[in-house]
C-alpha positions as CSV (number, residue, x, y, z in Angstrom):
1,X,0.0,0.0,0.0
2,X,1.1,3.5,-0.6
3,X,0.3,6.9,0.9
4,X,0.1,10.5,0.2
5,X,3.7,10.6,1.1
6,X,5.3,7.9,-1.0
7,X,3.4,9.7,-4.5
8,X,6.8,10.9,-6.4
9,X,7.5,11.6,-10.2
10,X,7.2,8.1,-11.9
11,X,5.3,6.4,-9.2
12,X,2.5,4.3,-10.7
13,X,-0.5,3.7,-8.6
14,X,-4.7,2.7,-8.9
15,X,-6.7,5.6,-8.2
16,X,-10.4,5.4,-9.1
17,X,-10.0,2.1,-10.4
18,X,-7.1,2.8,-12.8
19,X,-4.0,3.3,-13.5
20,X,-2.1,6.9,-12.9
21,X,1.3,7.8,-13.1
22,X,2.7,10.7,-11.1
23,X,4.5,13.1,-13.4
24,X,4.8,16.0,-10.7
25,X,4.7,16.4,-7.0
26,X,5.1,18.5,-4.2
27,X,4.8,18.6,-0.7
28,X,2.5,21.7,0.3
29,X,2.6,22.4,4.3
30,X,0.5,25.1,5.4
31,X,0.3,26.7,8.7
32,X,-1.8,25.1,11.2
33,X,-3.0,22.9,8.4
34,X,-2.4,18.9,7.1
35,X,0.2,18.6,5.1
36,X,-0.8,17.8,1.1
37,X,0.5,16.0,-1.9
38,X,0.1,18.7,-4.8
39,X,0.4,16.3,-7.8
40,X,0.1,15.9,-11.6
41,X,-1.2,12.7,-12.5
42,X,-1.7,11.0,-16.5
43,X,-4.0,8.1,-16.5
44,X,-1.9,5.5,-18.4
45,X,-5.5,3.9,-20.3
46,X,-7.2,7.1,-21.3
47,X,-3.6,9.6,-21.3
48,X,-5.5,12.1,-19.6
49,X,-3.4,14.3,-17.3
50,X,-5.0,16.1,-14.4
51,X,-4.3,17.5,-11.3
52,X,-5.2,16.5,-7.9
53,X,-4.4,16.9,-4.2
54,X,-3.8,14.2,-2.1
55,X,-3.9,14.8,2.0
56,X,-2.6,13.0,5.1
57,X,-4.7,9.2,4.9
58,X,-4.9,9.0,1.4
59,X,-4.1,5.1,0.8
60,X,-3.9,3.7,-2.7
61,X,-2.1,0.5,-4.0
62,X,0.7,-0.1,-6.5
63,X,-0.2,-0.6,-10.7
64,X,1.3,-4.0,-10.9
65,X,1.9,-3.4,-14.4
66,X,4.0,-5.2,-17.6
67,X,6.5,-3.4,-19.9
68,X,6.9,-5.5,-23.2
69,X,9.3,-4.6,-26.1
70,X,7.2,-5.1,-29.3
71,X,6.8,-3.8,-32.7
72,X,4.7,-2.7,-35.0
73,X,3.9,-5.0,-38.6
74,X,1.0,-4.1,-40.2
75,X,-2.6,-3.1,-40.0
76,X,-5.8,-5.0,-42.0
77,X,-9.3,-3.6,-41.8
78,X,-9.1,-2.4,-37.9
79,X,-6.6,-4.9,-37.2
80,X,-3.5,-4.1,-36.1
81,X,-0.7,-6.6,-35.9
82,X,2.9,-6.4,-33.3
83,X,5.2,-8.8,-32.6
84,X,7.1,-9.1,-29.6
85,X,11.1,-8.3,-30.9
86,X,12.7,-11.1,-29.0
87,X,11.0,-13.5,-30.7
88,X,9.0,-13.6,-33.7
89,X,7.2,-16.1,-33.5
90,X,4.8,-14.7,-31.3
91,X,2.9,-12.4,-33.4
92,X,-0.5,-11.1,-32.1
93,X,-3.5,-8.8,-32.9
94,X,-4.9,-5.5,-31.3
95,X,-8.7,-4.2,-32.7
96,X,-8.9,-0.3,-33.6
97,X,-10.9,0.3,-30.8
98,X,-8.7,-1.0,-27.9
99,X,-5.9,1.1,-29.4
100,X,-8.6,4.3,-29.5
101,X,-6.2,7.6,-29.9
102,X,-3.0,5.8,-29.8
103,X,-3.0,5.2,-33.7
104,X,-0.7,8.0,-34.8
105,X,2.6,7.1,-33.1
């Protein structure tokens, strides 16, 4: 589990039931206040950046997320077609609408 305090720059956590990433923090203490998280935040599904406050109690869990090394082959009628670059072999499929705005890379 993570708090408030452990949200720094390339921390990825779940938040509202997805992913985030934190691009920017900063520890804001007030006087005679809590002290609070002001963060940047990019959703790693939609790529929506936003930002948000986090205070003292805020409890999230880590993104257990995978990093794979693929590339691109070709596209076929809303298919599009990558292949993992250690090994051939293992070519697979993504449809149009899983990849939504992420087409023109």
């Amino acid at each position: 589990m993570l708090t408030h305090t452990d949200l720094k720059k390339g921390v990825r956590f779940i938040y509202e039931n997805q992913p985030w990433e934190v691009l920017e923090a900063q520890l804001l203490k007030m006087a005679q206040r809590r002290p609070v998280i002001q963060s940047k935040i990019k959703n790693l599904i939609s790529g929506t950046v936003k930002e948000k406050n986090f205070q003292q109690g805020d409890v999230f869990s880590e993104a257990e997320l995978e990093s794979k090394n693929i590339q691109f082959l070709y596209s076929n009628k809303g298919l599009y077609f990558f292949v993992k670059k250690t090994t051939v072999q293992n070519a697979f499929l993504l449809l149009k609408i899983k990849l939504a705005n992420k087409l023109n890379f």
